[in-house]
C-alpha positions in Angstrom: -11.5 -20.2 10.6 -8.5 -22.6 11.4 -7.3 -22.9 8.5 -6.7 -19.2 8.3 -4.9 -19.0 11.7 -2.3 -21.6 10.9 -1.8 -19.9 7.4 -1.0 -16.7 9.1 2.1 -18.6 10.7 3.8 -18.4 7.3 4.2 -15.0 6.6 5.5 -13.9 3.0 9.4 -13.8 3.1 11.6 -12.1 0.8 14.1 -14.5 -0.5 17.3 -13.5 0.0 19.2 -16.0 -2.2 17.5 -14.6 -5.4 18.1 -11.2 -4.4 21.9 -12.2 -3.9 21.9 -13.7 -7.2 20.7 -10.7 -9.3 23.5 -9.1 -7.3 26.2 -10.8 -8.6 24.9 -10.4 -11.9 25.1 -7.0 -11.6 28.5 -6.9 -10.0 29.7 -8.8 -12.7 28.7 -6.4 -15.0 30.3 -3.6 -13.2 33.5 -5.3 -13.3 33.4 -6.1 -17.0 32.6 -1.7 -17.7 35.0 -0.8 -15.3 37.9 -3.4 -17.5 36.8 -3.0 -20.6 34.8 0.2 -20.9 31.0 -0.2 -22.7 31.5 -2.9 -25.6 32.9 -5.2 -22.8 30.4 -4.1 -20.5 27.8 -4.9 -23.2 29.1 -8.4 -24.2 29.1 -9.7 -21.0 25.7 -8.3 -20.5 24.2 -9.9 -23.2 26.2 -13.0 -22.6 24.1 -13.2 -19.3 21.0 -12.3 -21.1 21.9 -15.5 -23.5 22.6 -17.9 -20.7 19.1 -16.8 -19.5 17.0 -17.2 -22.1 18.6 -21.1 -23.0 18.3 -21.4 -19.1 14.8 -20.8 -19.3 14.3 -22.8 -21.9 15.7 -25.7 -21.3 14.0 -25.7 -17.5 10.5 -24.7 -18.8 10.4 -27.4 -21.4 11.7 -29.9 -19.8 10.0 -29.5 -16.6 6.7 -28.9 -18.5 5.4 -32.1 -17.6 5.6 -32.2 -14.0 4.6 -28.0 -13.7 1.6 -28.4 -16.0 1.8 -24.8 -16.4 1.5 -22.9 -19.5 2.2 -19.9 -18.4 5.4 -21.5 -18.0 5.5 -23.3 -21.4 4.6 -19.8 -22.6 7.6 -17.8 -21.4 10.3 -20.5 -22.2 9.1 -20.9 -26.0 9.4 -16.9 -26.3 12.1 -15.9 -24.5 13.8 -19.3 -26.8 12.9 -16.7 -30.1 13.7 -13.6 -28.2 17.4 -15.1 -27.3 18.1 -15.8 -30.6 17.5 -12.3 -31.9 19.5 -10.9 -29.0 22.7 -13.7 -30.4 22.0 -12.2 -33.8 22.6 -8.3 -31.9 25.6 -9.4 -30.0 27.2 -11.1 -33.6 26.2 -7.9 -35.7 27.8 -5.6 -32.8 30.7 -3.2 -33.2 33.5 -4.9 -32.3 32.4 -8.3 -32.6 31.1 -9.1 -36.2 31.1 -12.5 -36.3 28.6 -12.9 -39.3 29.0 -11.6 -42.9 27.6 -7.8 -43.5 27.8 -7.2 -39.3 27.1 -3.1 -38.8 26.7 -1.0 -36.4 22.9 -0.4 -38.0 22.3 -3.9 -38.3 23.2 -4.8 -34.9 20.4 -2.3 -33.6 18.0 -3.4 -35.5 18.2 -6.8 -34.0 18.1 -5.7 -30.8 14.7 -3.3 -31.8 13.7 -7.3 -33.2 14.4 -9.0 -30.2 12.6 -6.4 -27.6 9.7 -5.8 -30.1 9.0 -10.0 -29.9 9.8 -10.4 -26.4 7.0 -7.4 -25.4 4.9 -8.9 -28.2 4.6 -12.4 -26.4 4.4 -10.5 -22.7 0.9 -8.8 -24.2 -0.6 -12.0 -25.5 -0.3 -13.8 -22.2 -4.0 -13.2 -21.6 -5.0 -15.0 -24.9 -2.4 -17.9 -24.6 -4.1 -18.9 -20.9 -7.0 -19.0 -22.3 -7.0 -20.9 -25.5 -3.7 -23.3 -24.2 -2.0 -24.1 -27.1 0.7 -27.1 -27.1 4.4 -27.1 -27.4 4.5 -26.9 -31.4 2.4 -24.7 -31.7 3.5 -22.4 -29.4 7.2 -23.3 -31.5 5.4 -22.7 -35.2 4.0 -19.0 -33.7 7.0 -17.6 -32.5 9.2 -19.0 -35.1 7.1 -17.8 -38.1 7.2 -14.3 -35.9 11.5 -14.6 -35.6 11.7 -15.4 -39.4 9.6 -12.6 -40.4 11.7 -10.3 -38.4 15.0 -11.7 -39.5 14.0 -11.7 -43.0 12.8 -8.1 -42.7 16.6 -7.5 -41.5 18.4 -9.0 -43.9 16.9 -7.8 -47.2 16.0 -4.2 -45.9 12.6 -3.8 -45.3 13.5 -3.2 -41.6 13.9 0.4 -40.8 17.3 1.9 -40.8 17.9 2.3 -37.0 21.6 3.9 -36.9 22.9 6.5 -39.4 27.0 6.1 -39.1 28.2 10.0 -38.2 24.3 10.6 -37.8 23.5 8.8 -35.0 20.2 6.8 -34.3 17.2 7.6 -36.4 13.9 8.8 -35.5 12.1 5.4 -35.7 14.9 3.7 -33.5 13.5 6.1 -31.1 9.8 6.2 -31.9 10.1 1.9 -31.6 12.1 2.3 -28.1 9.0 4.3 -27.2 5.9 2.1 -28.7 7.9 -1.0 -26.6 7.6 1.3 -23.7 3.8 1.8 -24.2 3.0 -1.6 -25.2 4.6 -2.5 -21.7 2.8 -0.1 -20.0 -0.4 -1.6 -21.8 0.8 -5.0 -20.5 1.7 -4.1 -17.0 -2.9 -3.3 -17.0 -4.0 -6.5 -18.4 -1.6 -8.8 -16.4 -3.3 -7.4 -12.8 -6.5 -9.4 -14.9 -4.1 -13.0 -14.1 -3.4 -13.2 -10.9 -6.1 -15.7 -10.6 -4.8 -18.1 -13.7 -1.0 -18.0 -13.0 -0.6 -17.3 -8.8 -0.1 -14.1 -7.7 3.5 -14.5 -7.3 3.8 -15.1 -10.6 1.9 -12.5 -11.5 3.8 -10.1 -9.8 7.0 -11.0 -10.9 6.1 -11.1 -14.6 5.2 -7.6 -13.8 8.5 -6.4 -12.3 10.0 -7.8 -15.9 7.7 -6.1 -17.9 8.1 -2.6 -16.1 12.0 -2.7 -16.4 11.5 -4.2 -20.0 9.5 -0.5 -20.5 11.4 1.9 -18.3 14.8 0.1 -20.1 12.6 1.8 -23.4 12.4 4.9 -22.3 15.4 5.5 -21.3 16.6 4.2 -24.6 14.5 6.7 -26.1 15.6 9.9 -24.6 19.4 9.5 -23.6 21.5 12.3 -25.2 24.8 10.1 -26.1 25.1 6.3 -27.0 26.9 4.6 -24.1 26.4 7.2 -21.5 25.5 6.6 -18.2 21.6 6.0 -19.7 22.4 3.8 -22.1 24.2 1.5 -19.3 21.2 1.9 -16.9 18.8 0.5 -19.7 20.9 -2.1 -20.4 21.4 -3.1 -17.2 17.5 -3.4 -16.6 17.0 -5.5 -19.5 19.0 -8.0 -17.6 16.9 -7.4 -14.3 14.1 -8.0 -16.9 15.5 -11.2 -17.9 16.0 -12.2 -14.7 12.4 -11.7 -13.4 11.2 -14.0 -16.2 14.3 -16.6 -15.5 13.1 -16.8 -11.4 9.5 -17.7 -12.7 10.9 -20.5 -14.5 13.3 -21.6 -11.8 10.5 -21.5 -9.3 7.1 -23.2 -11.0 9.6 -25.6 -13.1 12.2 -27.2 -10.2 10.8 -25.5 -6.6 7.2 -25.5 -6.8 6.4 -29.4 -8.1 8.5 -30.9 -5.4 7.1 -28.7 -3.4 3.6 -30.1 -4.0 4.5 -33.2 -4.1 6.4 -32.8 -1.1 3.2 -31.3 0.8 0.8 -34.5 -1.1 3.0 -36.6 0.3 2.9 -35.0 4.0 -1.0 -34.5 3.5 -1.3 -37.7 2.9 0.5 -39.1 6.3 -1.7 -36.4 8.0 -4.9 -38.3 7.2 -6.6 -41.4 8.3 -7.0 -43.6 5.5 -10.3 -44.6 6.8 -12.1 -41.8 6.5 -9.8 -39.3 5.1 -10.6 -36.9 8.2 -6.6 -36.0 9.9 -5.1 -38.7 11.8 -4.0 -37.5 15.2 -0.3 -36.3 14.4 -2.1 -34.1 11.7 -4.5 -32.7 13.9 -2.0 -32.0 16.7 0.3 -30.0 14.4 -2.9 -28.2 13.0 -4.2 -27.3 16.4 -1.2 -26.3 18.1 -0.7 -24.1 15.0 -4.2 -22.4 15.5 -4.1 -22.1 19.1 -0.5 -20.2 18.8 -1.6 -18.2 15.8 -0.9 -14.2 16.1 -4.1 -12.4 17.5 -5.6 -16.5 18.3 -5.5 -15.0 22.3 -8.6 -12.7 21.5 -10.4 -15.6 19.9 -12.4 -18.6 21.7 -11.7 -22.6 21.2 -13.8 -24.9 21.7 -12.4 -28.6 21.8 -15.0 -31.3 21.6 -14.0 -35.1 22.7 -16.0 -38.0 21.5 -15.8 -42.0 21.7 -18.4 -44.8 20.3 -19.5 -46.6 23.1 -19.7 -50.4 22.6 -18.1 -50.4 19.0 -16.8 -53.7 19.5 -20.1 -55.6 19.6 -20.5 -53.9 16.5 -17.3 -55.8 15.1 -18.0 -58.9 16.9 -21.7 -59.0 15.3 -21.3 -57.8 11.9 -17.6 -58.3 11.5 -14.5 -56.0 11.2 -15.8 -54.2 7.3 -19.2 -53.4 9.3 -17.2 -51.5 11.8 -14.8 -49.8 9.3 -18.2 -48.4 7.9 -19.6 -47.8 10.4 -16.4 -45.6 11.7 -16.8 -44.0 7.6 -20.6 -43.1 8.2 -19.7 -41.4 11.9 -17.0 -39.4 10.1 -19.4 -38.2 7.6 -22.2 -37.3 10.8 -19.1 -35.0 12.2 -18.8 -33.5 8.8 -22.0 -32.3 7.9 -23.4 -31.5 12.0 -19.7 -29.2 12.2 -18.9 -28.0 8.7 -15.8 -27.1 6.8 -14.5 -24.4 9.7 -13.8 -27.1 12.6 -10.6 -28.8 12.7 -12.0 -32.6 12.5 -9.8 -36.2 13.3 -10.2 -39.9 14.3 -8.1 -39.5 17.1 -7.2 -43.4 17.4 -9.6 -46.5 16.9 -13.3 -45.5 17.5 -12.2 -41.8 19.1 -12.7 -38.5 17.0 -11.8 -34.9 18.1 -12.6 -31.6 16.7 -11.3 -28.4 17.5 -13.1 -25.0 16.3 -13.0 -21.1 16.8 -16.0 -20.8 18.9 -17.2 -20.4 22.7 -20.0 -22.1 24.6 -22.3 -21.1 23.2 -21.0 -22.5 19.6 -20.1 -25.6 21.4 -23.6 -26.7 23.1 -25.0 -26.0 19.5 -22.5 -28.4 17.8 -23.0 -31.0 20.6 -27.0 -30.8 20.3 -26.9 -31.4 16.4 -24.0 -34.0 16.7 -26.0 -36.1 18.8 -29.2 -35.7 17.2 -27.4 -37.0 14.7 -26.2 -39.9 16.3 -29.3 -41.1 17.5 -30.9 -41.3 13.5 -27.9 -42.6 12.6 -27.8 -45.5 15.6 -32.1 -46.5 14.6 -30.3 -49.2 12.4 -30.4 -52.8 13.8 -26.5 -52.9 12.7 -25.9 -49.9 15.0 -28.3 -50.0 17.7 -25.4 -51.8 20.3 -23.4 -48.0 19.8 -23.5 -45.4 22.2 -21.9 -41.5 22.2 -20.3 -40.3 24.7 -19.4 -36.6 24.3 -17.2 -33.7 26.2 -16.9 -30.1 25.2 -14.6 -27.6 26.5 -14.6 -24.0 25.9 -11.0 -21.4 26.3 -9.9 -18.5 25.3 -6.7 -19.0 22.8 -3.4 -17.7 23.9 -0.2 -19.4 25.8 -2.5 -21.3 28.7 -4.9 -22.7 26.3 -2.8 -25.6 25.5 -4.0 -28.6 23.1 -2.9 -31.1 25.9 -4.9 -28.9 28.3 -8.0 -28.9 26.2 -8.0 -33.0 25.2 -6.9 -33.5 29.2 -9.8 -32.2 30.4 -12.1 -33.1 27.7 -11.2 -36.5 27.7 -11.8 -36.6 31.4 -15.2 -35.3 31.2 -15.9 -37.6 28.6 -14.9 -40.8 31.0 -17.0 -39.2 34.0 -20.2 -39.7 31.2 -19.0 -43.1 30.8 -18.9 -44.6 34.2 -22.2 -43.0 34.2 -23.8 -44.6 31.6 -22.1 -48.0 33.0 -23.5 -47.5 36.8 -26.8 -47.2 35.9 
């Protein structure tokens, strides 16, 4: 119950910096067509696509250890194979033929190499997750899968792609198409993930995967080789690229200092005691609920509660009696109030707990708590204690204030005192 209202004060926000990133990107790749025409257009492109891939790489590996994710493992091994077939494209390309035999064929055939692996690895994400294989192995599949493919190349087994004066060939087309399937094929068993990878990473590996496929098809039916098509599909391989490459940068830098950011804030929210929230924790977590969107429709009940005479208990049994004897009343509020209830030793031998209920929730909790207490106090070692208890009941919104609620809880909880004390 409480939990959920002080989630809802963190709404999902788009972030703008990544946005702006894939911008520049783009821009820069405007800027190189507009200088240079296509082939400097498609340099740079795949010169971002390069950076990339060894970006992603060198993040998911190294950052493997403190991410524990492999999903992440996954994607930075593959896209490590999938880069190198896209340095063997840009080498073979017209214009740039930095290796021996570099043709215009060749060149496509790499790139059909390098987007035939990189949807291969996309569709066996399912299996990987579940069977976890390491680092080497993971290194042994994909490199026995970019030799196969290179060798294939190079002693021409691989399908003729480009025909010089003839233009691409049918099975350049047909294999733009099949990648373009297989990613729609994909794009159904990832929504089966969420659960094993985190929804935003599902979702992102999504977005990659549909501009991997719609990059296929409009490969596959453009009328003329560097057209206005052929630059659109390019440019969504990159956006591909870079769907994959913000999964990396999040779960291998943000999200594990991030957690341990949080463990470490967690941690100086509880008592050490008895592991229920200290009172700075449960202040933050209660002003939080009690301010939550739509918490003004909603009741709060705040219950105030003290151990009457708990220092006998120290002065008779000594100061580890008391400290368990503090552990077993934390584990009484527990059980009597449940997981919902926001629950805290509020200093010494003082506990609160704040819940999304009225009255009528409130007597019940107060009824069980101190049938509770008086089981718990038919031990000679805690027969000296004593409960006293307040409860007070508001509706959430602006005047139902935390300080309120304790102020006049805590003053109802004295007036039982001096009772107890006069008679």
């Amino acid at each position: 119950m409480i939990v959920a209202a002080r989630e809802s004060l963190y709404p999902c926000r788009v972030d703008l910096r990544k946005i702006g990133k894939l911008g520049m990107l783009l821009a820069i790749s405007a800027l190189a067509y507009q200088a240079g025409g296509f082939p400097a257009f498609h340099v740079a492109l795949e010169g971002m696509c390069l950076i990339a891939a060894l970006t992603i790489y060198v993040i998911g590996t190294r950052t493997y250890r403190f991410s524990n994710s492999v999903m992440l493992l996954y994607i930075s091994v593959a896209f490590f194979y999938v880069g190198s077939l896209e340095v063997l494209h840009l080498f073979y390309f017209d214009g740039v033929g930095l290796l021996p035999g570099a043709s215009a064929n060749r060149a496509v055939q790499f790139w059909i190499a390098a987007r035939a692996l990189e949807i291969g690895a996309i569709c066996a994400v399912p299996l990987t997750l579940k069977r976890k294989p390491s680092r080497w192995q993971l290194h042994l599949g994909f490199f026995a899968a970019f030799a196969l493919l290179c060798a294939s190349i190079l002693s021409g087994i691989f399908p003729v792609c480009l025909v010089e004066g003839s233009g691409y060939t049918p099975f350049k087309r047909w294999a733009e198409i099949a990648i373009a399937a297989a990613a729609a094929f994909s794009l159904v068993m990832m929504k089966r993930i969420p659960g094993k990878v985190g929804n935003k990473v599902s979702a992102r590996s999504m977005g990659g995967v549909a501009a991997l496929g719609l990059s296929g098809l409009l490969l596959a039916f453009r009328v003329e080789p560097h057209g206005a098509l052929d630059t659109l599909a390019h440019l969504l391989g990159l956006v591909s690229f870079a769907f994959f490459w913000s999964i990396v940068i999040e779960e291998g830098l943000d999200r594990p200092y991030e957690h341990m950011f949080r463990e470490i804030y967690e941690r100086s929210a509880r008592d050490i005691l008895t592991g229920l929230r200290n009172r700075a924790g449960f202040d933050r977590d209660a002003e939080a609920a009690l301010a939550a969107k739509g918490a003004g429709e909603a009741e709060f009940s705040l219950l105030a509660m003290d151990l009457d005479d708990f220092k006998q208990v120290n002065d008779d049994f000594g100061h580890p009696e008391g400290d368990v004897a503090l552990k077993e009343f934390a584990a009484i509020l527990t059980e009597a109030l449940g997981e919902g209830p926001l629950i805290a030793r509020y200093g010494g031998d003082e506990f609160v707990a704040l819940a999304e209920g009225g009255a009528a929730w409130a007597a019940d909790a107060e009824a069980r708590l101190r049938s509770r207490a008086a089981a718990w106090r038919d031990s000679p070692r805690r027969a000296a204690l004593g409960l006293s208890l307040a409860r007070v009941s508001r509706r959430g919104g602006p005047d139902a204030t935390l300080e309120a609620l304790y102020r006049e809880a805590d003053a109802l909880m004295l007036d039982e005192k001096r009772r107890k004390h006069a008679r």
